[in-house]
N, C-alpha and C positions, 0 to 999 in steps of 0.2 A: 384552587380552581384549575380549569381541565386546560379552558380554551380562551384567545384571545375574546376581549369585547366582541370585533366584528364575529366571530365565531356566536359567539352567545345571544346576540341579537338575533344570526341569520334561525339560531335553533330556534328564536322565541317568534319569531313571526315569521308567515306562511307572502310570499312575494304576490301571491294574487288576495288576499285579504289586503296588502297593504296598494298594491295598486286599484283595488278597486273602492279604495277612499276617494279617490281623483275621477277614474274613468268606468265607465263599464264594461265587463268585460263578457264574452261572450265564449260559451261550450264550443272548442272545435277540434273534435277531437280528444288527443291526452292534452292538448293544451287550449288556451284560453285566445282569442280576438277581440280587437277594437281597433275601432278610428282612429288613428295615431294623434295624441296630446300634441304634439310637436311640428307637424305639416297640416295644412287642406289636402283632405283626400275625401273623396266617396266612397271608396271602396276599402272593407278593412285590412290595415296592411301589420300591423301593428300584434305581435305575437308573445305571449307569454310561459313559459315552459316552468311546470310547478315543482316538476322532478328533478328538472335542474339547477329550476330558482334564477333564471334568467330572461329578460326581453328583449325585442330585438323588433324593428320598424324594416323589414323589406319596402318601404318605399322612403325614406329620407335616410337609414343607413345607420340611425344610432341604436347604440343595443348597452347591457350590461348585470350590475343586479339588481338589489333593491336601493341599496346605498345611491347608485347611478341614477336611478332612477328618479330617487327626491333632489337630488341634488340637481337634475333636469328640471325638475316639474317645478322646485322652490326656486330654481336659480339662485342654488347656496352653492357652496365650497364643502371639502368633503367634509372637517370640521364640527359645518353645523348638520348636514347632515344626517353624523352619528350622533348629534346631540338628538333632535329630533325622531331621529328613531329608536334611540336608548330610552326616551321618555316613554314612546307606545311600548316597548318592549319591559318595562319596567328595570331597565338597569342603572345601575349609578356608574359613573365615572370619576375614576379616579387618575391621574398622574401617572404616565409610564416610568415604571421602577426598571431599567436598562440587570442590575442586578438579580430580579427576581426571573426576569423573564430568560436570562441567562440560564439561572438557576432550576429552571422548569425545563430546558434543552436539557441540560446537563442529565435531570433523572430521568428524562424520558429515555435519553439513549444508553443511560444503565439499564433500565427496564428492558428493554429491546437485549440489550448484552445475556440478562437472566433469564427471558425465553427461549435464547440458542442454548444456553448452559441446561436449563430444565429439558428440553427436547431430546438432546444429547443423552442425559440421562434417561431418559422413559423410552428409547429404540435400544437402550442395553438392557434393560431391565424386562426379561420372559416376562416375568411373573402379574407385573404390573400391567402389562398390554395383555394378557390371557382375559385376567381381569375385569378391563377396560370392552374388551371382546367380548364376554359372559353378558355385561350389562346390554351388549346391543349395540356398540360403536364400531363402526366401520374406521380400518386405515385412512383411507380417503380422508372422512371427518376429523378422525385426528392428526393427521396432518395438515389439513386447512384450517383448526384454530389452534392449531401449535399446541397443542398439550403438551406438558415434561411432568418430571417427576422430581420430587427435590428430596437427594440423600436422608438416611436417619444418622444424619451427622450434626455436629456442633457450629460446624464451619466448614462447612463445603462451599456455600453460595459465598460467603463472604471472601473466601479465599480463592474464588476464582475469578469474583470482580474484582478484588486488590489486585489479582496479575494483572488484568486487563486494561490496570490504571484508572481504577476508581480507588477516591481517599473513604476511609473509615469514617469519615462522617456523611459521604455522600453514598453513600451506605446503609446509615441510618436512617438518612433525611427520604429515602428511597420507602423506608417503609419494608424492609428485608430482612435488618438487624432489631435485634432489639439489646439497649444497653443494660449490665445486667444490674446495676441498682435501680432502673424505672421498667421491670418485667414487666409492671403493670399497667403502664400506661397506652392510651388507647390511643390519643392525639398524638401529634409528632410534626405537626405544621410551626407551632410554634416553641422549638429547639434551640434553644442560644448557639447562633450558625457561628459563635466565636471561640463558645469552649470547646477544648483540647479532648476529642475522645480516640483512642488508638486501637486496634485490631483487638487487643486481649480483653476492651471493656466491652465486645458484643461477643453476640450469638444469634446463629439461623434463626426468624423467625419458622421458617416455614420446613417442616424435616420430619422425613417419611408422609408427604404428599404429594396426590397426581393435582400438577400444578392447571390451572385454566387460566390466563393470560386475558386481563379484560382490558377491549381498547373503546376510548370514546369513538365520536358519530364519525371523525376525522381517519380513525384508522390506528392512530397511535396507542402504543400498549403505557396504560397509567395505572395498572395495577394489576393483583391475580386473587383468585380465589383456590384455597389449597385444600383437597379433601383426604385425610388422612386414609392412608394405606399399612394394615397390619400386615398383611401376606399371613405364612405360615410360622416364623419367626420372632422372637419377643424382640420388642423393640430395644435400642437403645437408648435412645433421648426421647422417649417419650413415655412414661411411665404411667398416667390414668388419663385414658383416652376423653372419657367425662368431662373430665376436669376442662382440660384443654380446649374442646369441641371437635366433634364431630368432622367440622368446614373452617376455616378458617379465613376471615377477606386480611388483604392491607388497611389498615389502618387509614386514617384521613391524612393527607398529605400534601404539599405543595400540588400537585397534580393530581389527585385522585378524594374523589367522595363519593360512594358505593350510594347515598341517595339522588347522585345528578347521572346517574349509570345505567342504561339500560343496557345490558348483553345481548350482545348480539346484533344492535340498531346497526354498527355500520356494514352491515351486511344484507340486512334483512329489510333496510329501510326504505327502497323503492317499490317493493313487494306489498309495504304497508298500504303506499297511497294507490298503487295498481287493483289490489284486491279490496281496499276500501273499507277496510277490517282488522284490526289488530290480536290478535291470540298473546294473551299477557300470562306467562305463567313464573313459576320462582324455581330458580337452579340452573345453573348451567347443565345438568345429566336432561333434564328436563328439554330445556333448549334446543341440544344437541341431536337427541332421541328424536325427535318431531322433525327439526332442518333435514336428516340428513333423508328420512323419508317421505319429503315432500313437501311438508308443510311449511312456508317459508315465510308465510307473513305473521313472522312471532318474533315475540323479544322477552327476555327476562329479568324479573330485580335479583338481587345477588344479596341473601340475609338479610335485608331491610324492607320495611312496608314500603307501597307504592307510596312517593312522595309529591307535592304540587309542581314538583319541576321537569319531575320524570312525562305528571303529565301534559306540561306543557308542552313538551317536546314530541309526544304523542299525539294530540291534535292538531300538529302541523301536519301531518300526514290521513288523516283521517279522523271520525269522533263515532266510529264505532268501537266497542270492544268486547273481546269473550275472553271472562277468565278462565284459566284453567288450573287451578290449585292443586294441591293436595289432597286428599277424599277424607283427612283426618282432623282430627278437633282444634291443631294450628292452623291448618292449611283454612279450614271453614272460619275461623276468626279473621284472618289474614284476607280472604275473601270479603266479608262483609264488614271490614274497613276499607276495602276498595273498592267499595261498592258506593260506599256515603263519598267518600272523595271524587269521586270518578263523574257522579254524577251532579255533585256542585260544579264541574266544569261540563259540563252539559253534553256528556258521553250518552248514546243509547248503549246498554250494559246487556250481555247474554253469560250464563253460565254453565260450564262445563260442571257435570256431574261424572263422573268415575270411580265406582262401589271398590271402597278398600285398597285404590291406587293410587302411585301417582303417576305420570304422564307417562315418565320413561318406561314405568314397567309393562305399562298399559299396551304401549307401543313395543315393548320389546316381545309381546304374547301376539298383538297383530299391528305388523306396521305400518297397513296400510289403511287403521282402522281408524285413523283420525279424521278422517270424511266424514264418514257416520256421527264420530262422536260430535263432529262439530252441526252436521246437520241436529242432533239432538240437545243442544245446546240452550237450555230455559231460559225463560223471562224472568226476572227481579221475583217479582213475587212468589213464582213456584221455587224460585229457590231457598226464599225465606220461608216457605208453608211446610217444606221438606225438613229445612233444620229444627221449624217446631216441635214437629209432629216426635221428633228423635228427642226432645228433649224431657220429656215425663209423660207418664201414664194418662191418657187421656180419661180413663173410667175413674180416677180420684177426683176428691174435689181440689186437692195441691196441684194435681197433674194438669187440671184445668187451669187452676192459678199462673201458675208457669208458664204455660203453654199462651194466654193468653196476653200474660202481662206481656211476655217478648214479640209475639203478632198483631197484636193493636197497634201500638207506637209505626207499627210500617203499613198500617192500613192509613191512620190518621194521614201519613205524609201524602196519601196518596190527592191527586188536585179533583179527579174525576170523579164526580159520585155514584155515575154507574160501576165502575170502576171498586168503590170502596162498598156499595151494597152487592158487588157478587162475592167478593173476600170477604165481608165481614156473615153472610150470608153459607160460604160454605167454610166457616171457622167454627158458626153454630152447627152445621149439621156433623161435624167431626167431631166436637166435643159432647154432641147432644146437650145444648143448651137451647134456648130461646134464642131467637136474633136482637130480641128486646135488650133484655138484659145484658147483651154482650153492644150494643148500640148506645146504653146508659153507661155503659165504663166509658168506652170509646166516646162520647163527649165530654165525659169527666177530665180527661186529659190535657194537661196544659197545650196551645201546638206547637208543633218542633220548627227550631229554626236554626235545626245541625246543620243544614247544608251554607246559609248564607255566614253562619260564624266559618266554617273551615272553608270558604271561600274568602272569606276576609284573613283571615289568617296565613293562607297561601300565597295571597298579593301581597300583604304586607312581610312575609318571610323572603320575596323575592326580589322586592325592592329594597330592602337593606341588604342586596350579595354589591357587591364592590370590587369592580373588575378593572384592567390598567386596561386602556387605547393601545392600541399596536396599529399605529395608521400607516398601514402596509396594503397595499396589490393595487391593480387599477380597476375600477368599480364602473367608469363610464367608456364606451367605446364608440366609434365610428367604423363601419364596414359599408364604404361605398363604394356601388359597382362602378362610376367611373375611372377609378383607381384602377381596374383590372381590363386586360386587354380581351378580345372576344375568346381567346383559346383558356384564360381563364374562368373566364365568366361560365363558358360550359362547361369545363373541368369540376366546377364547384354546385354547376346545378345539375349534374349525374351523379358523383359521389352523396349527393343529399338526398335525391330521389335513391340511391342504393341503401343509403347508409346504415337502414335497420331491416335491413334483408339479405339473409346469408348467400340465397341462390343470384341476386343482382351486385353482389361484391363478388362473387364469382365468377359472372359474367366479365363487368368490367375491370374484372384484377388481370384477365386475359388478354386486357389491350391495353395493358397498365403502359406501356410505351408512349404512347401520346400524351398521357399525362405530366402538365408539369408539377412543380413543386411548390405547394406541399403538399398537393392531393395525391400524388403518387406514392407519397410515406404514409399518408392518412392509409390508404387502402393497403398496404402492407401489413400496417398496425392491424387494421380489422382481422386480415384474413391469420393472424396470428394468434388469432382467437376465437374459442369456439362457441358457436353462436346460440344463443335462445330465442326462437324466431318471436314468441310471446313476449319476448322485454328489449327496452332496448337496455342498450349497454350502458352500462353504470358506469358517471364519473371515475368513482372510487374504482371501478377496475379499469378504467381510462390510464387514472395515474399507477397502476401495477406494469402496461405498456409501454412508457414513456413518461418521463422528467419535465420536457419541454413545456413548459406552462402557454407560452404562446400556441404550441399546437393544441394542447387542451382547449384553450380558449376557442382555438377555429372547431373544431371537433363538438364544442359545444354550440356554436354558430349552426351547422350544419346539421346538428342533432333536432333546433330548433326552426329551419329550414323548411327540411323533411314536413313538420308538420303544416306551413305553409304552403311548400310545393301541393301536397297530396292534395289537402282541402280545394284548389283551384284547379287542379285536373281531375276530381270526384264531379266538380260543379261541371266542369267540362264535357264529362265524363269520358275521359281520356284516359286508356288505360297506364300505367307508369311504365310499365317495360316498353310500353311500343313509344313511349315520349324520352327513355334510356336509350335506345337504337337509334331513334332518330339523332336526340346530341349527339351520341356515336360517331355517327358518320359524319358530321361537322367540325367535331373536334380533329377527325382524323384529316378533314381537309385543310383545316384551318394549320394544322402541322404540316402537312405537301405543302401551303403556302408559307407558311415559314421557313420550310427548308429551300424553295425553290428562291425565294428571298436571298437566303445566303448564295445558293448558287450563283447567282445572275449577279450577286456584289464579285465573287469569286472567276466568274467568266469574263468582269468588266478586267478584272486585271490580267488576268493567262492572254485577252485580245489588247491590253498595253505592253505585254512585255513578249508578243508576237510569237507566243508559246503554242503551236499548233497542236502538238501531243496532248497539252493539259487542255485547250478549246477542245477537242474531238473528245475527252471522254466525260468533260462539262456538261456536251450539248446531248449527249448519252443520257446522260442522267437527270436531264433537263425533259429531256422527249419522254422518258421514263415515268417522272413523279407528273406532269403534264397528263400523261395517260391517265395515270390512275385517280387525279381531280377530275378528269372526266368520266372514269366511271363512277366516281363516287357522286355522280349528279348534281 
């Protein structure tokens, strides 16, 4: 498993589904309101941020996540409040094992060590990057998901993590090596972490591949997907390309299961709930091909069908989806299992059609051509009337057969019977049959109940994952503005009114001086990065800025803020910049009055110690910042 419990619960439930068991909550904006649980108030004060997955009470000062939040609302200890939300979220708890969790550090930051090793290799390697380049991949992209390339050697990767002080088992347990009397083996989670294996009993799993680096929702790299590169050259250690495959993932391991993995979510995943639509396609080339052209609210499985977990984590973010597969007889089967799945968890479903593609190539002919394809994007059933109609001769009486037996079963499911008399209606006029006769099969049919058995199958496969507590971070907070002095208190409601506008962090990065701390580091951080006026900025590229978890925490205060401030100066209707100039100007007196503060401490002693030089150029600078409080009105 990837991630702690708290991690896996926050993947499994959405923080305004679980708050809105309690309270109601109301559209404001990108985020949600209500009458705070916790004060009398009239007016709603009380803020929910889905993207960040945090809330926060502007008028009583508590705020935090979801954990925080029952742990409020139940007046439990945190405790029980994982208990209680491990139950909605369908997880078990188990006992923190201090060794495993050890041991899940340890491969992660091997991992990390193998994608500087692979990188290094694929920026020496012409041939590989030409390649890479032919398909349609920009530098850029492959530098932002680190591609490398892994030698056509025996032991290149093993021999470069052993220098770097990694053991030959931790090694294997990585999912890197494989030892060479279990070549075969697919699992490696459960390794007897006590026998003796030394450098000479492995070998590279991964050799003559452009490596892709897959990291969970977190960021962290827990595995890769390696696609064999021939060049021009007969390989060395790899000898029938068939044989081996094509792609190749890591194995299942302490950290890594390629069906709880969507590629690319931590990236892609604010985009999901912004655009309110998921694009679900298979392969990283796939992926990649589409992100770097635009397309951004997409994520990919890696060699495995779509699984119940993948989609839970998908419906956190929204419950539309378009796939976009393959155009061939895997890729169409692989679809219309994701089709039955997707919609026992109550997804509205559209599909991509692409005559003799797949996405990358599709995109590598026109790149910008994924707009179109997604506006043409069909409903469930024309995509199931399309694979019939390809599946036998409609003029035989077999072809009829065929054709029918596979297109009834998806009329029967249908609930609507206007609905099932225009399908069943234009399945007779393609086959030239009667509507009758095709009406007498179609109730012959037993009814289907695929969707409530792989619904029952997907909870009950979820409730048996068994995951250790890590009861770590602080999940409830208090942020009262009595605590903060007025030069604060404005400092922090200008950088919120700025904070997801590049041209008002500009503005006030220009008088970043008056600013104390930590909002003067806060706007530093911003303007350190380049801004997407359509999003705000992402946690996950919060922490590429900065370590500081406390600053994060304010950063996310303030993100959540913004949505407060604005809704009350919308109602107002008060513009934000002319309510940014105005704190301006206040902040900047309320500083003349702090400095004029020290002076007057600092003239009370130069007039004790009868310092006439230091009085005259005191009273200088006294008459000086005096002026300028009074033009600043």
């Amino acid at each position: 498993m990837t991630n702690s419990p708290i991690d896996e619960i926050k993947d499994r439930l959405d923080i305004v589904e679980v708050i809105s068991q309690y309270i109601k909550l109301q559209k404001a904006g990108s985020n949600y309101k209500a009458l705070c649980p916790f004060h009398k108030e009239k007016t709603p004060s009380f803020m929910v941020s889905p993207s960040r997955q945090i809330w926060h009470c502007f008028g009583c000062g508590a705020g935090g996540d979801i954990f925080g939040f029952v742990m409020k609302i139940e007046n439990v200890d945190f405790g029980t409040a994982l208990k209680i939300l491990a139950q909605k979220a369908g997880v078990k708890l188990t006992p923190l094992n201090p060794q495993i969790q050890s041991e899940k550090q340890r491969l992660i930051s091997l991992l990390e060590e193998a994608v500087k090793f692979y990188q290094k290799n694929l920026w020496q390697n012409t041939a590989v990057l030409d390649y890479l380049k032919k398909r349609g991949l920009k530098e850029e992209t492959i530098k932002e998901f680190e591609l490398g390339f892994a030698p056509d050697e025996w032991s290149a990767t093993i021999s470069h993590l052993y220098k770097s002080g990694y053991q030959p088992s931790d090694i294997e347990r990585s999912g890197l090596a494989i030892r060479k009397e279990l070549a075969q083996a697919e699992q490696i989670s459960n390794l007897n972490l006590n026998q003796k294996v030394t450098l000479s009993d492995l070998y590279d799993r991964f050799r003559s591949r452009i490596m892709f680096p897959i990291r969970d929702q977190s960021g962290k790299v827990v595995g890769f997907t390696g696609r064999i590169f021939a060049g021009e050259k007969k390989l060395n250690t790899v000898k029938d390309i068939e044989a081996v495959g094509k792609y190749v993932n890591t194995p299942q391991t302490l950290v890594f299961d390629k069906g709880k993995i969507l590629y690319g979510l931590d990236k892609t995943k604010n985009y999901l709930r912004e655009k309110g639509e998921t694009v679900l396609t298979e392969g990283q080339m796939d992926f990649l091909s589409a992100y770097q052209n635009g397309l951004k609210n997409i994520v990919a499985t890696s060699g495995t069908a779509l699984t119940p977990y993948q989609l839970n984590i998908l419906k956190r973010y929204n419950d539309r989806l378009i796939l976009a597969y393959d155009s061939d007889e895997a890729g169409q089967m692989a679809t219309e299992r994701s089709i039955s799945l997707a919609l026992s968890y109550g997804f509205n479903i559209k599909i991509v059609t692409m005559e003799n593609k797949d996405l990358a190539d599709f995109l590598l002919e026109q790149p910008t051509g994924w707009q179109a394809l997604l506006e043409k994007a069909v409903p469930i059933m024309d995509f199931y009337f399309e694979r019939a109609k390809k599946m036998a001769d409609p003029k035989t009486l077999e072809g009829k057969k065929t054709i029918a037996a596979y297109f009834l079963p998806k009329i029967k499911k249908m609930v609507n019977a206007l609905d099932r008399s225009y399908w069943l209606e234009k399945l007779a006029v393609y086959l030239n049959v009667p509507t009758d006769s095709l009406e007498t099969e179609l109730n012959s049919l037993k009814p289907m109940i695929e969707f409530e058995n792989l619904r029952v199958a997907a909870d009950k496969e979820e409730k048996e994952d068994e995951i250790e507590p890590e009861l770590k971070g602080s999940h409830l907070y208090q942020m009262n503005a009595p605590f903060l002095n007025r030069g604060q208190i404005l400092a922090e409601r200008i950088v919120a009114l700025a904070i997801n506008n590049p041209n008002f962090i500009k503005k006030i990065a220009a008088e970043i001086n008056y600013f104390p701390e930590p909002y003067s580091q806060i706007i530093k951080l911003l303007q350190s990065k380049e801004f997407d006026s359509d999003l705000l900025l992402e946690r996950e590229k919060i922490k590429d800025l900065t370590t500081d978890e406390e600053l994060i925490k304010i950063i996310d205060y303030l993100y959540l803020k913004n949505g407060y401030e604005t809704e009350l100066l919308n109602d107002l209707k008060i513009d934000p910049l002319t309510e940014i100039n105005k704190n301006l100007i206040e902040l900047k007196k309320e500083d003349i009055k702090d400095k004029l503060t020290q002076l007057n401490f600092e003239l009370k002693q130069a007039e004790e110690e009868n310092n006439s030089e230091k009085i005259k150029v005191l009273l200088d600078q006294i008459n000086q910042l005096t002026q300028q409080l009074i033009n600043n009105g």
